[in-house]
C-alpha positions in Angstrom: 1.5 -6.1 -7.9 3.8 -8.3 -9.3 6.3 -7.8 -7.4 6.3 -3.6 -7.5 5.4 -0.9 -5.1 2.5 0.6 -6.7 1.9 4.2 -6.2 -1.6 6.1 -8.2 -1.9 9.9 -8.4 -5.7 11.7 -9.5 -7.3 14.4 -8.4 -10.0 12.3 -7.6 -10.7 10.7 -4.5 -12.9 8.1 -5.9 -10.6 6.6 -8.6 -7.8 6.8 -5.6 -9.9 4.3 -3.7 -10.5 2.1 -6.3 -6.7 2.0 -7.5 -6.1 1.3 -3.8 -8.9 -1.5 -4.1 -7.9 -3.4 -7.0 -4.0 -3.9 -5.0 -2.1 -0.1 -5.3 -0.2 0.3 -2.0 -0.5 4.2 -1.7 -2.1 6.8 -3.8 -1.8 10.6 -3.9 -4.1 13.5 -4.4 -2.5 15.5 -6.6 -5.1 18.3 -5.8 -3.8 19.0 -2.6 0.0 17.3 -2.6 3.3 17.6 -4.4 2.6 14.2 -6.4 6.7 14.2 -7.2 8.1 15.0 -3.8 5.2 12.6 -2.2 6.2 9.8 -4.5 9.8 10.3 -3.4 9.4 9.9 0.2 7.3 7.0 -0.3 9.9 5.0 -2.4 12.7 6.3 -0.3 14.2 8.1 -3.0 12.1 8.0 -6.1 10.3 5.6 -8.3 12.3 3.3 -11.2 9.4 3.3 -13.5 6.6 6.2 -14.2 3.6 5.8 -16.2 2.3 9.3 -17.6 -1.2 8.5 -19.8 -2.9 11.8 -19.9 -0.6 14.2 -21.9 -0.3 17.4 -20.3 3.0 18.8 -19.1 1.6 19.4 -14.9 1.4 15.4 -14.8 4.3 14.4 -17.6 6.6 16.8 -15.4 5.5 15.0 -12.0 5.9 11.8 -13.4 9.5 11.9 -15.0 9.8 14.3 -11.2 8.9 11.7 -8.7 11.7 9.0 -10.9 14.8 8.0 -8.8 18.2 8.1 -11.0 18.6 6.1 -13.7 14.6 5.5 -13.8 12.3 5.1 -16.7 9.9 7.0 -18.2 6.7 5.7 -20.0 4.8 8.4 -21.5 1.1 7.1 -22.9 -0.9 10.3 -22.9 -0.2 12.1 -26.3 -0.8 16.2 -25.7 -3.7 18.1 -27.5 -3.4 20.3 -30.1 -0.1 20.2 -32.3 1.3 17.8 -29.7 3.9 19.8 -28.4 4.4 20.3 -24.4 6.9 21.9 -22.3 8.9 18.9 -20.3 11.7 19.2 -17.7 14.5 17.9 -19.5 17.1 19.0 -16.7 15.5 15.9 -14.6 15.8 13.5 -17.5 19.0 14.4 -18.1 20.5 15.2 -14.4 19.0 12.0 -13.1 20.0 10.0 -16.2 16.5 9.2 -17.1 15.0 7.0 -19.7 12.0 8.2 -21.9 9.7 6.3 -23.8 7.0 7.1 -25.4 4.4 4.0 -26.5 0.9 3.9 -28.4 -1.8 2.8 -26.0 -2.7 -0.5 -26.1 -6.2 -2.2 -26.4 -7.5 -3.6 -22.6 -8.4 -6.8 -23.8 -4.5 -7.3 -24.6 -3.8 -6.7 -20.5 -4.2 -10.1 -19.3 -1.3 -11.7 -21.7 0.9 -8.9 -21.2 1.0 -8.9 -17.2 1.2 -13.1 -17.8 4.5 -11.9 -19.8 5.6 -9.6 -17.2 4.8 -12.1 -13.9 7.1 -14.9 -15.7 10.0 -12.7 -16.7 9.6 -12.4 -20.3 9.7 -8.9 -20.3 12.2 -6.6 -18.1 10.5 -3.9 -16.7 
């Protein structure tokens, strides 16, 4: 996918095999694997970019977990309740790790920002 090694984690099977479907090259069940260490030994070290969109610490903290050094962090989901959620700020800070957090975004605006993305008008 443009260029990336695309890796999904869910608990369910189902939405595994259709991530895998639509072009993700390996998927993890988070149900019955360590989604961070998998995601490591996959890459060979760790992913450069995460993408966290349900907002609850178990997946925040395996998604900044499973980052390489120097890797970025792109946090979607927004937590329940006052908002507030215990992350693992010794791996952002040991590994040098960048953390963003972004509004979600309206599907139908997809298709122009991937365009962006495959002719390099965005670094990613």
């Amino acid at each position: 996918m443009l260029g990336a090694q695309v890796v999904v984690a869910d608990i369910v099977e189902g939405k595994l095999n259709h991530a895998k479907s639509l072009g993700a090259d390996a998927s993890v069940n988070a149900a019955k694997e360590d989604v961070a260490e998998v995601i490591r030994e996959i890459t060979g070290g760790g992913a450069q970019v995460s993408v966290e969109a349900l907002g609850i610490a178990q997946t925040t903290n395996a998604s900044v977990e499973c980052l390489a050094t120097l890797g970025r962090h792109v946090d979607v989901g927004m937590p329940g309740g006052d908002g507030v959620m215990e992350t693992n700020i010794r791996a952002i800070y040991s590994k040098q790790l960048a953390f963003f957090g972004a509004r979600g975004m309206s599907s139908w605006k997809y298709p122009s920002l991937l365009a962006m993305i495959e002719r390099g008008g965005m670094l990613i």
